[in-house]
C-alpha positions as CSV (number, residue, x, y, z in Angstrom):
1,X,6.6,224.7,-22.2
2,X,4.5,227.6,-23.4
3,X,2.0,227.7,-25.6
4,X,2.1,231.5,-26.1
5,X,2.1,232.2,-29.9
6,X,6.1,233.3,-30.7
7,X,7.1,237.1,-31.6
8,X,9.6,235.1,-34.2
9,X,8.6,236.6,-37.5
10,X,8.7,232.9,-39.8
11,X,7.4,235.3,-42.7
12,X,10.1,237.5,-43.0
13,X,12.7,238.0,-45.9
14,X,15.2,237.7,-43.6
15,X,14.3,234.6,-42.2
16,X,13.7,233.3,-45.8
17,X,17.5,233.9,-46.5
18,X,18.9,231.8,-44.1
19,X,16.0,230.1,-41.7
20,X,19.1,227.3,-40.4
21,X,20.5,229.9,-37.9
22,X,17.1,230.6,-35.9
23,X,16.0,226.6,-36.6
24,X,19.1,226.1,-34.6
25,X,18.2,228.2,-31.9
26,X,14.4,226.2,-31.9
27,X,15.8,223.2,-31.8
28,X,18.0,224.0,-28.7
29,X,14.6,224.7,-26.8
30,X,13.1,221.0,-26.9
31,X,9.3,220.4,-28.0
32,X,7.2,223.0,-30.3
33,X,6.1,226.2,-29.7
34,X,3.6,228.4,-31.9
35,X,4.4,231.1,-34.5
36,X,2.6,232.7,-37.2
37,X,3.0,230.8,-40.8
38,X,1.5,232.2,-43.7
39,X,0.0,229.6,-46.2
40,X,-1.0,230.1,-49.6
41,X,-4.2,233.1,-48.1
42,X,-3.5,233.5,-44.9
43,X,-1.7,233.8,-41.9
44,X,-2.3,231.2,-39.5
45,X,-1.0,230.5,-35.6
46,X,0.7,226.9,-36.0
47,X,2.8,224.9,-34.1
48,X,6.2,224.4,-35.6
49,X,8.0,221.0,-34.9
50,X,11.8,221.2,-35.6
51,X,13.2,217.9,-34.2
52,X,13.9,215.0,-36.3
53,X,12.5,212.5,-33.9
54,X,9.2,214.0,-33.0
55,X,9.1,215.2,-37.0
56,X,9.3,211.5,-37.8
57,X,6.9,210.6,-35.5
58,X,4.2,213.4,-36.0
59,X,4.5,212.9,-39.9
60,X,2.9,209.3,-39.7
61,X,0.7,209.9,-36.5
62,X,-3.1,209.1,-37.2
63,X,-4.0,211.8,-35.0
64,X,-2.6,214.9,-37.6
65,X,-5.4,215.2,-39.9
66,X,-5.4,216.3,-43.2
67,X,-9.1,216.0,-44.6
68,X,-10.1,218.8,-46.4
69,X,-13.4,220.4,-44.8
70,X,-12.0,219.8,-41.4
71,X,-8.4,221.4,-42.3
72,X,-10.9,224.5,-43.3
73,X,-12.8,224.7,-40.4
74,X,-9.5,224.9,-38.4
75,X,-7.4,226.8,-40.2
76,X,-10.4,229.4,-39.9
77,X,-10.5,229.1,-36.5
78,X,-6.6,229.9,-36.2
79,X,-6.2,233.0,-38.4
80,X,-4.4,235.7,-37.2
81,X,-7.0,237.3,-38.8
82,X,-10.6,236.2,-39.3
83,X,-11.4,238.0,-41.8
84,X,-9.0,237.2,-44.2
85,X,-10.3,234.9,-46.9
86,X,-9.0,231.3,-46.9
87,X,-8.3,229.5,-50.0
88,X,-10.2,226.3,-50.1
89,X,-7.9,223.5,-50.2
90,X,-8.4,221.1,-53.2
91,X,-9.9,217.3,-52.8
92,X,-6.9,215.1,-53.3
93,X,-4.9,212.5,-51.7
94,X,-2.6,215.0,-50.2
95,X,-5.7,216.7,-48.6
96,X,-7.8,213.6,-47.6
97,X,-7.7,210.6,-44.6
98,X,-8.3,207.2,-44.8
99,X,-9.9,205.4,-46.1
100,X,-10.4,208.2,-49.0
101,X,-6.7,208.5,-49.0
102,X,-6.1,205.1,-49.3
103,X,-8.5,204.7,-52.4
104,X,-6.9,207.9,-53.9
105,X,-3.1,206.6,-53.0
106,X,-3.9,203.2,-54.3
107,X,-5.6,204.7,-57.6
108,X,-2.8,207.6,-58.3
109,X,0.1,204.3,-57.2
110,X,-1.0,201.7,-60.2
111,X,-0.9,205.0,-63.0
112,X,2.2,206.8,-61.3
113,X,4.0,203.3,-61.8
114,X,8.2,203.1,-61.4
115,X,7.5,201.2,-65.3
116,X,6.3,204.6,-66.5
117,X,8.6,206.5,-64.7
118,X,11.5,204.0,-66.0
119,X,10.0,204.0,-69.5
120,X,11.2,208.0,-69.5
121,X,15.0,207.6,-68.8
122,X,16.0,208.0,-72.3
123,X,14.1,210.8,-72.6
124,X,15.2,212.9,-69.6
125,X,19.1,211.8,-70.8
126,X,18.1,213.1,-74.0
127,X,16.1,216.6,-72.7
128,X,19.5,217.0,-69.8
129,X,21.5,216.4,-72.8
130,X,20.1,219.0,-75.1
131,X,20.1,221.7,-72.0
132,X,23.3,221.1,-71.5
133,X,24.5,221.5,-75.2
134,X,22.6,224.9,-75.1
135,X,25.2,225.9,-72.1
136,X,27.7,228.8,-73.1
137,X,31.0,227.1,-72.1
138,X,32.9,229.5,-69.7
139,X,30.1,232.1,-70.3
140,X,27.3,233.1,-67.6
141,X,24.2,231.6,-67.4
142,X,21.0,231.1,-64.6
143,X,21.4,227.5,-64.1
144,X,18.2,227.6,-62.2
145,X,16.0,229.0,-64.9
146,X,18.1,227.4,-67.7
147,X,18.5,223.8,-66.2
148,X,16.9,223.3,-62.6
149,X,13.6,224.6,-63.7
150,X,13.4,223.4,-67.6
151,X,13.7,219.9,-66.8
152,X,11.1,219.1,-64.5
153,X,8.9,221.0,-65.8
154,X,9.1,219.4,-69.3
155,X,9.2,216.0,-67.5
156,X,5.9,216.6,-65.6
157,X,4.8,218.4,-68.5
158,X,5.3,215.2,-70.8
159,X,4.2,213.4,-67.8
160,X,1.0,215.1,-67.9
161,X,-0.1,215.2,-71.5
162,X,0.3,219.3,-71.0
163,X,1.8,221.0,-74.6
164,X,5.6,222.7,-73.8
165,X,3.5,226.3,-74.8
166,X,1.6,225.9,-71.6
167,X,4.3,225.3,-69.5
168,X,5.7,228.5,-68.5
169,X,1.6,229.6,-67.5
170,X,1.8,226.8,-64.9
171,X,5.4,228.1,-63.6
172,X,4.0,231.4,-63.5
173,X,0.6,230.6,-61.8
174,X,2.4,228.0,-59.0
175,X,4.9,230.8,-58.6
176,X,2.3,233.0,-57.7
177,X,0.4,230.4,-55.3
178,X,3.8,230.0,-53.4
179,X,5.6,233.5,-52.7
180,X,4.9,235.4,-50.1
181,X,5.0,238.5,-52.3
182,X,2.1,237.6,-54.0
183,X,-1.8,239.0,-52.2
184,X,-4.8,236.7,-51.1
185,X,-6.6,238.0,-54.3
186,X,-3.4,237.6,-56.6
187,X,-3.6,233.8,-55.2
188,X,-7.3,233.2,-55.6
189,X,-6.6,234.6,-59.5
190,X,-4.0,231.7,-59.8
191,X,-5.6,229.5,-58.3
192,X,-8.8,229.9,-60.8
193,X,-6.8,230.1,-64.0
194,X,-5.0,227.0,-63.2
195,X,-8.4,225.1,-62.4
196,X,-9.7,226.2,-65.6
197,X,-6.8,225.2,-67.4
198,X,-6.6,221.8,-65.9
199,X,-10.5,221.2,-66.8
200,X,-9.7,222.1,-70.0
201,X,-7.1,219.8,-70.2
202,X,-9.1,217.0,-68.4
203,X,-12.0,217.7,-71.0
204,X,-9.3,217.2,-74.1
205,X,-8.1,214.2,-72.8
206,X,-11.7,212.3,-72.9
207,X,-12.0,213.5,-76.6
208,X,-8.5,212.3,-77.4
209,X,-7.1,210.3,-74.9
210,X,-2.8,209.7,-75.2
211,X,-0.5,208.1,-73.0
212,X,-0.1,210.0,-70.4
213,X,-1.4,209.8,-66.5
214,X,-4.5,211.9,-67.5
215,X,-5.6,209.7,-69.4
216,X,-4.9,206.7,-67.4
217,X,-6.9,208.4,-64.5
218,X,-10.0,209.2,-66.6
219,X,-9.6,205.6,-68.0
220,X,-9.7,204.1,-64.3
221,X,-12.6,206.6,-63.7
222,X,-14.1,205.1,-66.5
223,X,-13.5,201.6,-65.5
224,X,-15.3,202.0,-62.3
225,X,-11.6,203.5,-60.5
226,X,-14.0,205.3,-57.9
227,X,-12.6,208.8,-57.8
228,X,-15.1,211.6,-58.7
229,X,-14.4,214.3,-61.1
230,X,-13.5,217.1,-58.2
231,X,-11.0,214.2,-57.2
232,X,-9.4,213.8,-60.5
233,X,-9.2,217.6,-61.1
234,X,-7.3,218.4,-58.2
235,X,-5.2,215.3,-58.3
236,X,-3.9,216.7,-61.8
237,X,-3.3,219.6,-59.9
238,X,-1.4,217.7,-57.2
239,X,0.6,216.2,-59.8
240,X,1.2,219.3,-61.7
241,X,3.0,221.3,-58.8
242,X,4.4,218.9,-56.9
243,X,6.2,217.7,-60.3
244,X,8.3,220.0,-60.9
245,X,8.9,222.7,-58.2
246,X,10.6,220.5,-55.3
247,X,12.6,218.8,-57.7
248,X,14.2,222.2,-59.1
249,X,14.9,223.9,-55.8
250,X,16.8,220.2,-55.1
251,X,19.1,220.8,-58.4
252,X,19.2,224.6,-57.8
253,X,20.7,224.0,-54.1
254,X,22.6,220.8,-55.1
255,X,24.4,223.0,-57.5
256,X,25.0,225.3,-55.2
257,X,26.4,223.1,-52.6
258,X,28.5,221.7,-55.3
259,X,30.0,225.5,-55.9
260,X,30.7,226.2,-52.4
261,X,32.4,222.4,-51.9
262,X,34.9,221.9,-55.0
263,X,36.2,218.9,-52.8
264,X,33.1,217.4,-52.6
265,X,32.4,218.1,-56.6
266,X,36.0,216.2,-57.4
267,X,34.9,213.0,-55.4
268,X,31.8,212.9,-57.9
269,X,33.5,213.8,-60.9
270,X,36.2,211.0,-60.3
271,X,33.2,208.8,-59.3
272,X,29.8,209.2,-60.5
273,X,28.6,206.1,-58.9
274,X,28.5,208.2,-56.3
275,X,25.6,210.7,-57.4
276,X,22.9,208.7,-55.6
277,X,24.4,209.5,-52.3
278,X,25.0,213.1,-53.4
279,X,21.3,213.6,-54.5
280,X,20.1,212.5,-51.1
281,X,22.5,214.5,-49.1
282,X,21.3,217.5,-51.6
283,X,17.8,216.6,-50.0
284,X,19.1,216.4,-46.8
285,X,21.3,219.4,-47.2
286,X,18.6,221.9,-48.1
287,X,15.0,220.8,-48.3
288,X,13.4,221.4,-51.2
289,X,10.4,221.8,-48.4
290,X,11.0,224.3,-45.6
291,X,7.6,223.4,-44.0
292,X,5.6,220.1,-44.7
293,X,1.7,220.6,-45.8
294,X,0.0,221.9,-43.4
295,X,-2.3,219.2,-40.8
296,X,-4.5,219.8,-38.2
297,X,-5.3,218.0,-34.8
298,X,-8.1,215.8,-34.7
299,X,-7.2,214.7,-31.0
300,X,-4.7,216.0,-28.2
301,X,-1.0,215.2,-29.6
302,X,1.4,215.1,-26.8
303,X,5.0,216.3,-28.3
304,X,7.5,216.0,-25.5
305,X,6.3,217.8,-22.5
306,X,3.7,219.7,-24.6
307,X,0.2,218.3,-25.5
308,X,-1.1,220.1,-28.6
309,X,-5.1,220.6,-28.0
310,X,-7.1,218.4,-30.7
311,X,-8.3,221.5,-33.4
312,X,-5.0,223.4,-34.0
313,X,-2.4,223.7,-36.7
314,X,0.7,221.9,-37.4
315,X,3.7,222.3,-39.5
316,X,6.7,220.1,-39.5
317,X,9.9,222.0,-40.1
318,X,11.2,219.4,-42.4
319,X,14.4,222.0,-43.3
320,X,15.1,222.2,-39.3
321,X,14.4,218.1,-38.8
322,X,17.0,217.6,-41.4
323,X,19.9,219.1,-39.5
324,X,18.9,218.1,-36.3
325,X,22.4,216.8,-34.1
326,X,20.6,214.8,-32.8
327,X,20.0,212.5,-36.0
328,X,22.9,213.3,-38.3
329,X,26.8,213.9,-37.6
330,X,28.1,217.2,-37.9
331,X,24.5,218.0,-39.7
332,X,25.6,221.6,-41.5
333,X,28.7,219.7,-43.1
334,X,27.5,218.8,-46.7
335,X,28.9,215.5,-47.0
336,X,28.8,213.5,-50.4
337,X,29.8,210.1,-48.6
338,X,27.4,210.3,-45.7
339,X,25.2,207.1,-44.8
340,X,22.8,206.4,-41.8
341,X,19.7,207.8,-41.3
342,X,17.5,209.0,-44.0
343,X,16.3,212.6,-44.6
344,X,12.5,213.4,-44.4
345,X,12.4,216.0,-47.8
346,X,10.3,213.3,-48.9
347,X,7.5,213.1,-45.6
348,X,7.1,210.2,-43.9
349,X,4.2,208.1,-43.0
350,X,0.9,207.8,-45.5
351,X,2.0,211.2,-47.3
352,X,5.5,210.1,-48.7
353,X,5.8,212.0,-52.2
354,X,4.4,209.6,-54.5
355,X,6.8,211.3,-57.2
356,X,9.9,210.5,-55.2
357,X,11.6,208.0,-57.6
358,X,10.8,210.4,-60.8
359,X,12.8,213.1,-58.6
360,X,15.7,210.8,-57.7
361,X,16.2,210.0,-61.1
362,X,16.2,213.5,-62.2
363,X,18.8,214.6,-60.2
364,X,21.2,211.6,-60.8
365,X,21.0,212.4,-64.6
366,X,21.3,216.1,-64.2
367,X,24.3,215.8,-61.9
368,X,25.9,213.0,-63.6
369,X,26.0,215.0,-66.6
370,X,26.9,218.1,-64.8
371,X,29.7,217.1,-63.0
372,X,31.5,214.9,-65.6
373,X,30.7,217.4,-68.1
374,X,32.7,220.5,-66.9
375,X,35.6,220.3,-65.0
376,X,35.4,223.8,-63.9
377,X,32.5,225.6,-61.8
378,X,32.3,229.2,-61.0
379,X,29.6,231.7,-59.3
380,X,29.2,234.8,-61.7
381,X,28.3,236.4,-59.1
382,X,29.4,237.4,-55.3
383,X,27.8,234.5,-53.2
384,X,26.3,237.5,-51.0
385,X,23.9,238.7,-53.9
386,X,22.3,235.4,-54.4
387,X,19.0,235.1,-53.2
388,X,16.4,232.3,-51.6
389,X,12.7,232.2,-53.0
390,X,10.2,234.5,-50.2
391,X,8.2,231.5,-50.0
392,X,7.2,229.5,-46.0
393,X,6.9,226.2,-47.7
394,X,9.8,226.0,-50.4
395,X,13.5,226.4,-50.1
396,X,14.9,227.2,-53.4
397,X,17.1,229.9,-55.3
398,X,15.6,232.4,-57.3
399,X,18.7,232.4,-59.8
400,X,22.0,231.0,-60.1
401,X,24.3,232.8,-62.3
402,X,27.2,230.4,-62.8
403,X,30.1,229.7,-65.2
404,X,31.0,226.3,-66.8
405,X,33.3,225.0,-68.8
C-alpha cells in the first residue's frame, strides 16, 4: 500500500454532497491512504481510516496522540502549506493525554452528571413542545433552523449558564469555525470573539455563581479540582460546541431519513418505543461527524499492511466506518429495527462524547413528538435542491424546508 498523498479532493463541495459514494470506493481498497483534509486553518496531509474495524481499533489506541503542543508541532510539519497560520488548538480534555486527560475527564464526568442531565427532561419536553406549537400545520417551514438547531442550542445554552440573547453569536461564531467557506483570518476572528465571550462569562459566574456546569467547574477549581484557568476556559468552550452542533445535524438527517422512508416513519408512529433504536440508526445512518478530531502519531501505527510513521496525521472517517459491509447488513438501508453492532458517531476509546446521553435524550423527545404529532410529512422542496453543510468534519443539512400536519 502507498503512502503517496491521494489526488481525491476531500475538500470539495462535491464531495461534501454525498462523501458515501467515494467512502465506498476507499473502503474497497483495504488499509488507509493519505489525502489532504482541511481543519479549522489549514490544510493538512492526513491519513484517512474508513474501515469499521481498524476505526474501532485506532480510536482507543494509546499510540494516536492528542496532546495539544505536540498535535501543533505535527500538524505544522504536515501542511500542505507551511506558511499558512495554524490555529492553536485549545487546552481541554479533547485535546490532552493521560494522565491530564484523565484528571480533566474525571473533573468534567462528576459536573456533566446523567442526575443533571435527567433533572432537564421536563424541560426539553416543555422547550420541543413549545417549538412544535410554533409549527404552521401543512405550511412550509426549515425544520433545521426552526427545530434541529433551536433545541440544542437552548439546552447547552441552559446548560451553560449562557442568556438565550447570546445564543445565536455562538451559532454564528462555531459556524464560522466549521465551514470550509469561511478564511484562516475569518476563523482566527471567531475564534477570538468566542474566547472573549467565554471569559466574560467565566468572570460573571465567580461574581454570581447559579446552577449551571460553569459554575460547578469554577466551584471544583475552587475546591482544590486541579484544572487551571486555560483548562476551564476552553473546556467551556468544548462544552459549548460540542453541545449543540452534532446533536442538530442528528435531528436534521434523522428527519430527513424519516421523509425519504414513510415505511420506516409508520413503524415509529404506531410504536414510539421504538425511537431509541431509530435515534441510533439516525447516528449510524448519517454521522453527525464526517471525520473524528484530528490525532497525531506518537509511535509507528501499523493499520493492515501499512505502518503509519510515528509524527503524522490521522483522521478516522467515522461517516465511512459507519457503513462499512463489513460490520453492518445491507449498511445504506436505513433500518429502524436494526440491532448488533454499535455505531462509532459517538468515538470510541478515552474520547467517547461525554455529552452522549444529553444527545440521546434529545432526539427521543424530538422524534417522539414529531412523529406521533403529524401524521403527514412532506419536502417543500425537490429533494435535489437540498444541500449538505461545506464543512470536513460535520455532516449536516443546511435547511430543511418541510411540510407537517
Amino acid at each position: 500500500m502507498s503512502d503517496t498523498v491521494s489526488d481525491v479532493d476531500l475538500l470539495s463541495w462535491e464531495f461534501a454532497q454525498d462523501p458515501h459514494l467515494r467512502y465506498t470506493e476507499m473502503r474497497a481498497d483495504p488499509g488507509v491512504r493519505k489525502h489532504v483534509v482541511k481543519t479549522l486553518a489549514t490544510e493538512l496531509n492526513a491519513w484517512v481510516v474508513t474501515g469499521f474495524e481498524d476505526a474501532r481499533s485506532l480510536l482507543a489506541d494509546p499510540r494516536l496522540g492528542k496532546d495539544v503542543e505536540r498535535l501543533r508541532e505535527v500538524m505544522t510539519a504536515n501542511a500542505v502549506n507551511p506558511a499558512d497560520t495554524i490555529a492553536r488548538t485549545p487546552r481541554s480534555m479533547l485535546f490532552s493525554d493521560p494522565p491530564d486527560h484523565t484528571r480533566l475527564r474525571k473533573l468534567l464526568g462528576n459536573v456533566f452528571t446523567m442526575r443533571r442531565v435527567e433533572r432537564l427532561r421536563p424541560w426539553i419536553e416543555e422547550a420541543t413542545d413549545g417549538l412544535l406549537d410554533a409549527v404552521p400545520p401543512g405550511e412550509e417551514f426549515d425544520l433545521v433552523e426552526r427545530i434541529a438547531m433551536a433545541l440544542p442550542t437552548y439546552v447547552i445554552g441552559r446548560l451553560l449558564g449562557v442568556p438565550q440573547e447570546r445564543h445565536d453569536d455562538f451559532r454564528e461564531w462555531n459556524g464560522t469555525l466549521a465551514s470550509l467557506h469561511t478564511t484562516a483570518a475569518e476563523k482566527v476572528e471567531a475564534h477570538r470573539r468566542t474566547f472573549a465571550y467565554l471569559t466574560d462569562l467565566i468572570a460573571e459566574k465567580r461574581r454570581d455563581p447559579g446552577d449551571d456546569i460553569v459554575s460547578a467547574l469554577i466551584a471544583a477549581q475552587d475546591d482544590g479540582g486541579r484544572i487551571a484557568d486555560d483548562e476551564l476556559l476552553s473546556s467551556t468552550f468544548l462544552l459549548m460546541n460540542a453541545g449543540y452542533e452534532t446533536t442538530a445535524h442528528m435531528i436534521g438527517s434523522g428527519a430527513l431519513a424519516l421523509l425519504r422512508n414513510p415505511g420506516q416513519r409508520e413503524l415509529l408512529r404506531r410504536d414510539p418505543g421504538l425511537v431509541p433504536g431509530a435515534v441510533e440508526e439516525f447516528l449510524r445512518y448519517e454521522s453527525p461527524l464526517n471525520m473524528s478530531t484530528i490525532r497525531y502519531t506518537a509511535d509507528p501505527v501499523e493499520v493492515g499492511d501499512v505502518t503509519i510513521p510515528a509524527g503524522e496525521i490521522v483522521f478516522v472517517a467515522l461517516l465511512a466506518a459507519n457503513r462499512d459491509p463489513a460490520a453492518f447488513e445491507d449498511p445504506d438501508r436505513f433500518d429502524v429495527t436494526r440491532t448488533g453492532r454499535s455505531h462509532l458517531s459517538f468515538g470510541h476509546g478515552i474520547h467517547h462524547c461525554i455529552g452522549a446521553p444529553l444527545a440521546r435524550m434529545e432526539g427521543d423527545i424530538v422524534f417522539r413528538r414529531l412523529v406521533t404529532r403529524f401524521a403527514t410529512w412532506e419536502l417543500a422542496v425537490p429533494a435535489a435542491e437540498l444541500r449538505w453543510k461545506y464543512s470536513a468534519q460535520f455532516r449536516g443539512l443546511e435547511r430543511l424546508p418541510v411540510r407537517l400536519s
